[in-house]
Every structure is written in structure tokens, then in C-alpha cells.
C-alpha positions as CSV (number, residue, x, y, z in Angstrom):
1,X,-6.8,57.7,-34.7
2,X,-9.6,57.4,-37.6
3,X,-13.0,56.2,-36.9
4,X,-14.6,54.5,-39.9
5,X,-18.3,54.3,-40.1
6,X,-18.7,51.0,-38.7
7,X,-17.0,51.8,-35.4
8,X,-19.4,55.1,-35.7
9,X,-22.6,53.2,-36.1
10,X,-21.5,50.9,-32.4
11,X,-20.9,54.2,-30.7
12,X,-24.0,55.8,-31.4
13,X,-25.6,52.3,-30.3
14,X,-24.0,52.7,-27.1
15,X,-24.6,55.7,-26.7
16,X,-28.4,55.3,-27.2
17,X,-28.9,52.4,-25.3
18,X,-26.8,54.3,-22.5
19,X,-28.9,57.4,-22.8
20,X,-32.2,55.2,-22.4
21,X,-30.8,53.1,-19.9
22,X,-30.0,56.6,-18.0
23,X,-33.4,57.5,-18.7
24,X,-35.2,54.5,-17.5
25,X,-33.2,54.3,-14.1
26,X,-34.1,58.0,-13.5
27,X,-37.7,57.8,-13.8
28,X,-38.4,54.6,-12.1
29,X,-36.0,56.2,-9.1
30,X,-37.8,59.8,-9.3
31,X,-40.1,60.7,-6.3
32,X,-42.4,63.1,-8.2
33,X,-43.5,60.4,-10.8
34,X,-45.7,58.3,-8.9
35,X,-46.6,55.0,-10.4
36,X,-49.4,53.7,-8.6
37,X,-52.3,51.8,-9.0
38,X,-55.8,53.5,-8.5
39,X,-56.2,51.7,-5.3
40,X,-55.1,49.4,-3.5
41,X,-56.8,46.6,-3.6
42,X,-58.0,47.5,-7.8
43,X,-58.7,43.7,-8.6
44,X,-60.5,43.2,-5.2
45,X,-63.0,46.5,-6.0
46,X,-63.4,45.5,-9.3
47,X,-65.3,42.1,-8.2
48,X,-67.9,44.5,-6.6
49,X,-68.1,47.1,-9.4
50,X,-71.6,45.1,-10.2
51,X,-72.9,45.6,-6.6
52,X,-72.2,49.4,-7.2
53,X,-74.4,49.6,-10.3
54,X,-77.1,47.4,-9.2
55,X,-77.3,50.3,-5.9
56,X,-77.4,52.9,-8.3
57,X,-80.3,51.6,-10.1
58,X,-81.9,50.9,-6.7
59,X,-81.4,54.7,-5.9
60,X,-82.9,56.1,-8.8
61,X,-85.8,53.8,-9.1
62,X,-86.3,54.7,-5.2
63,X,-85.7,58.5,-6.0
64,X,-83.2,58.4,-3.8
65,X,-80.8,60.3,-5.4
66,X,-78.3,62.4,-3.3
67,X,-77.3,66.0,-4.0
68,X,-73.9,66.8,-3.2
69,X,-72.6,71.1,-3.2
70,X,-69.8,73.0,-2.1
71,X,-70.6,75.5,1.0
72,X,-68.0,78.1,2.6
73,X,-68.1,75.5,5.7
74,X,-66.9,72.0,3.6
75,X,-68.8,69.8,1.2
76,X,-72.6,69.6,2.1
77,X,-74.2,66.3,1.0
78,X,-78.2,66.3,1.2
79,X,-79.6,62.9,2.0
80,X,-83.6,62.5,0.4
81,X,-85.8,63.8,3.1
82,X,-88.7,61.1,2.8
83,X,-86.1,59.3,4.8
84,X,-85.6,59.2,8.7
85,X,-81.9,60.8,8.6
86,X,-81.1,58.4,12.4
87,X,-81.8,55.2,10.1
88,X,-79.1,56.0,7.2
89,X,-75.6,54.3,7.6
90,X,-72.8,53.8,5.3
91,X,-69.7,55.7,4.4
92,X,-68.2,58.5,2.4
93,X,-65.1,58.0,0.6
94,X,-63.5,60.8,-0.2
95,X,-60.9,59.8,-3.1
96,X,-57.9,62.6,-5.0
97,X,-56.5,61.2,-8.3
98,X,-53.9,63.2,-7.6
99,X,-52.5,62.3,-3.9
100,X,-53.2,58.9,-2.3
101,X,-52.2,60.4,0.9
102,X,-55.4,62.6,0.9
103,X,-57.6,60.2,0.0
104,X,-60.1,59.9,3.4
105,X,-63.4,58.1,4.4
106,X,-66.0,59.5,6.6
107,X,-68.6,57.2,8.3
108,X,-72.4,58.7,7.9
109,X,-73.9,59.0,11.6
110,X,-76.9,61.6,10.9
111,X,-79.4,63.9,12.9
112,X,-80.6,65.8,10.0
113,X,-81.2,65.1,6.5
114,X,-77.7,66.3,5.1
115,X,-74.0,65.6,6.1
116,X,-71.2,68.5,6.2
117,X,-67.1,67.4,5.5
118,X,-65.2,70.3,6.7
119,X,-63.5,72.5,4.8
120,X,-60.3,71.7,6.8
121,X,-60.3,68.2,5.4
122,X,-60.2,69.4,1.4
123,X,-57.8,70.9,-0.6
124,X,-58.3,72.3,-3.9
125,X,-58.6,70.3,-6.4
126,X,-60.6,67.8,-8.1
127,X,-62.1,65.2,-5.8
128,X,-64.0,61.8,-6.7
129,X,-66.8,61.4,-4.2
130,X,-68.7,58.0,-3.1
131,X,-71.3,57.6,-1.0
132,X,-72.3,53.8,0.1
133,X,-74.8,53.9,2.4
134,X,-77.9,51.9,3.6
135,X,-81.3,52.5,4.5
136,X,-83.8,49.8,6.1
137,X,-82.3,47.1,4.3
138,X,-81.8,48.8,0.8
139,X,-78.1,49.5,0.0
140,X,-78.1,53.0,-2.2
141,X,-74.4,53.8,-4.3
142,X,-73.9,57.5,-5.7
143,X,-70.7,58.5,-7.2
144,X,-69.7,62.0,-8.4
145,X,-66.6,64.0,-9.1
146,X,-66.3,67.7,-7.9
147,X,-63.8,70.5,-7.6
148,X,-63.0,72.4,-4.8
């Protein structure tokens, strides 16, 4: 049987689209691509992304600007010491672009001016920290990435 060039020209179409529609199915199907949103609730955290900036102006105009290192025990984060450590709540969040499943949030309860995550709770990698927390009334916000 002869194949003239018009019967050629459908085959390849059919062929591409079967090849894409191959690829498509795959990928969408495929456990290591991960097709998630950022977070969650993304739309939701958005509607507050104006209550984070407005507490990390307050933090800087109230030099209270955290200081966040890596130690051989975890991740040490150094609260300002003009302020009574027992008085400080709020939360860390601990989030990895990479893995939701690691993503973790701490709650700060503290007896001295700085709060340790243990090194059992990281893996290496690059991490996104946030700190909300609150002091007398005044909510503070500090954000900062980090590898470990």
C-alpha cells in the first residue's frame, strides 16, 4: 500500500497529539511533580499580607529586630533584650519550598531572651522562617530565609 502526502500529514497529527496527550496524562499522574499551591489557604494569607508589613515597620521603628543563626544544637533565634522574654508570645513557622510535609510551627513560650529549634526538627536545605509574635500589645512580624 502507498501513502501519499496527505494521509502522511494526518498521521503525524495523530501521532503528535497522541505523544502530547501521553505526555500530559503522565505528568499530571507522576508522584514526584508536585503541583501545589504555596499554602493552603494562599488567598486567605494574602488578605493579611498588609498586617505583616505594617508589624514589620512596627519592629524596626521599635528596634525590635530579631536575629536569627544556625548553632550545632538547631536554629537559635535571639529575641531584643530590652524586652521581658516571660511577656513575648506568638509563633514560629517554620516553612520548606521544597516539602509541605516538613513545613512545622513552633509556639514561642520563653525564659530567656532567645529561642532554640532543635536540630532534629531541620533537614538540610533552604528554609523560610516567620516569626509572629507579640509583646505588651504590639504585634512584631520578621521574615527570613536560611539554609541549613
Amino acid at each position: 500500500m502507498k501513502i501519499n502526502w496527505g494521509t502522511g500529514i494526518v498521521l503525524a497529527f495523530i501521532g503528535f497529539i497522541t505523544f502530547i496527550l501521553y505526555f500530559v496524562f503522565r505528568m499530571s499522574t507522576d508522584d514526584r511533580s508536585n503541583h501545589d499551591l504555596v499554602t493552603e489557604e494562599y488567598y486567605k494569607k494574602e488578605l493579611s499580607y498588609q498586617q505583616d508589613i505594617d508589624a514589620s515597620k512596627t519592629a524596626r521603628e521599635m528596634d525590635a529586630v530579631l536575629r536569627v543563626e544556625k548553632s550545632p544544637e538547631g536554629v537559635m533565634i535571639f529575641f531584643p533584650e530590652q524586652f521581658d522574654p516571660q511577656k513575648i508570645t506568638g509563633k514560629v513557622s517554620l516553612y520548606r519550598p521544597s516539602n509541605k510535609r516538613l513545613d512545622t510551627d513552633f509556639p514561642i513560650s520563653l525564659s530567656k531572651t532567645h529561642l532554640l529549634i532543635p536540630d532534629n526538627s531541620l533537614v538540610g536545605g533552604r528554609w523560610d522562617i516567620t516569626v509572629n509574635w507579640k509583646y505588651e500589645g504590639n504585634t512584631f512580624f520578621h521574615k527570613q530565609k536560611l539554609v541549613y
